[in-house]
Structure formats: C-alpha cells, structure tokens
C-alpha positions as CSV (number, residue, x, y, z in Angstrom):
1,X,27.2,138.5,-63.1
2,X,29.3,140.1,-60.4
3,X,28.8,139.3,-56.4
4,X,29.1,141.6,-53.9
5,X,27.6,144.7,-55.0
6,X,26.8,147.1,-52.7
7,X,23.3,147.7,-53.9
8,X,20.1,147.0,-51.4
9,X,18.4,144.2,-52.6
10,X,14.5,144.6,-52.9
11,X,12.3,141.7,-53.6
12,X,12.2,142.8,-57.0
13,X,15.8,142.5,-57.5
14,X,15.7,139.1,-55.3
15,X,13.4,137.4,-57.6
16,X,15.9,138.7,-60.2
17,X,18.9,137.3,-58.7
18,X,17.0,134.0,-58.4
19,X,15.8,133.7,-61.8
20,X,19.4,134.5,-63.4
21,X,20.7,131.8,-60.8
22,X,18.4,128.9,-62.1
23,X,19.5,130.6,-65.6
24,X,22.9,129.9,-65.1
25,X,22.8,126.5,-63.2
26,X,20.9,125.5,-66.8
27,X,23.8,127.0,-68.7
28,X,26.7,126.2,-66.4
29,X,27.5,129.4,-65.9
30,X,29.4,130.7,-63.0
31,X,29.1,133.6,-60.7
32,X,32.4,135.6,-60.0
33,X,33.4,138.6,-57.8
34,X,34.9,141.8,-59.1
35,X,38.4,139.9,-58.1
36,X,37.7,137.3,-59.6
37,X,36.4,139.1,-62.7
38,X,39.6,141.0,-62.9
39,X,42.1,138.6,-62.2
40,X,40.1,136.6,-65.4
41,X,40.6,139.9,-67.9
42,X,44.4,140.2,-66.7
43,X,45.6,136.6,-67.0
44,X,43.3,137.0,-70.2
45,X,45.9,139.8,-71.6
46,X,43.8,142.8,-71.0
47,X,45.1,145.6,-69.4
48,X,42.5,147.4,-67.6
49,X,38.7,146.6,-66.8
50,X,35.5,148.9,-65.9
51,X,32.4,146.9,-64.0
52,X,29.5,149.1,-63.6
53,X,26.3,148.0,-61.5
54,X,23.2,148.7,-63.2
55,X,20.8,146.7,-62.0
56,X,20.5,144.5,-58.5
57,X,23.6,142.0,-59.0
58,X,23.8,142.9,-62.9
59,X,26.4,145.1,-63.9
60,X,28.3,146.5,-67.6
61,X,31.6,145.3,-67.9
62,X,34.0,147.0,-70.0
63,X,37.4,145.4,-70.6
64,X,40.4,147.6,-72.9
65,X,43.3,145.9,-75.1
C-alpha cells in the first residue's frame, strides 16, 4: 500500500483503508510512502519503479531489472 496519494477519500474508500489496516496489523505488514517504496526497489537492485493509484490508497506497482 502506498501513503499519500492524492486521491479524495470517500467513505467508501475510508472503510477500505480501514479494513486493509486491520488486514495488515494481522499480517504485520507495513505501510510505506512512494519514497519509501522507492528507496526499498533501489537498495533492492532495481533500477527504475512505476506506482500507479487505482483505487483509494491502493495502487499497481511496477518495478524493472
């Protein structure tokens, strides 16, 4: 999941956000900027990254050798 996108949250997407928080507190996960995200892909090895929003705070993220 990626923070910070500009999108307008509606409730729909709020209840979203919340589910998918509880989800990752469950799993451990962790939440991460785009910065964050592509700092984690470079020190990683890759050399370039795409992160497209699609839905309230979820996004596609493309990462290239």
């Amino acid at each position: 999941m990626v923070l910070g996108n500009p999108i307008n949250m509606n409730k729909e997407s709020y209840e979203l956000q919340l589910t998918n928080d509880m989800t990752m507190m469950a799993m451990s996960g962790k939440e991460r900027t785009i910065i964050e995200w592509k700092k984690l892909f470079k020190d990683a090895g890759f050399s370039h990254s795409k992160i497209t929003p699609i839905l309230g705070e979820k996004s596609v993220i493309e990462v290239f050798p």
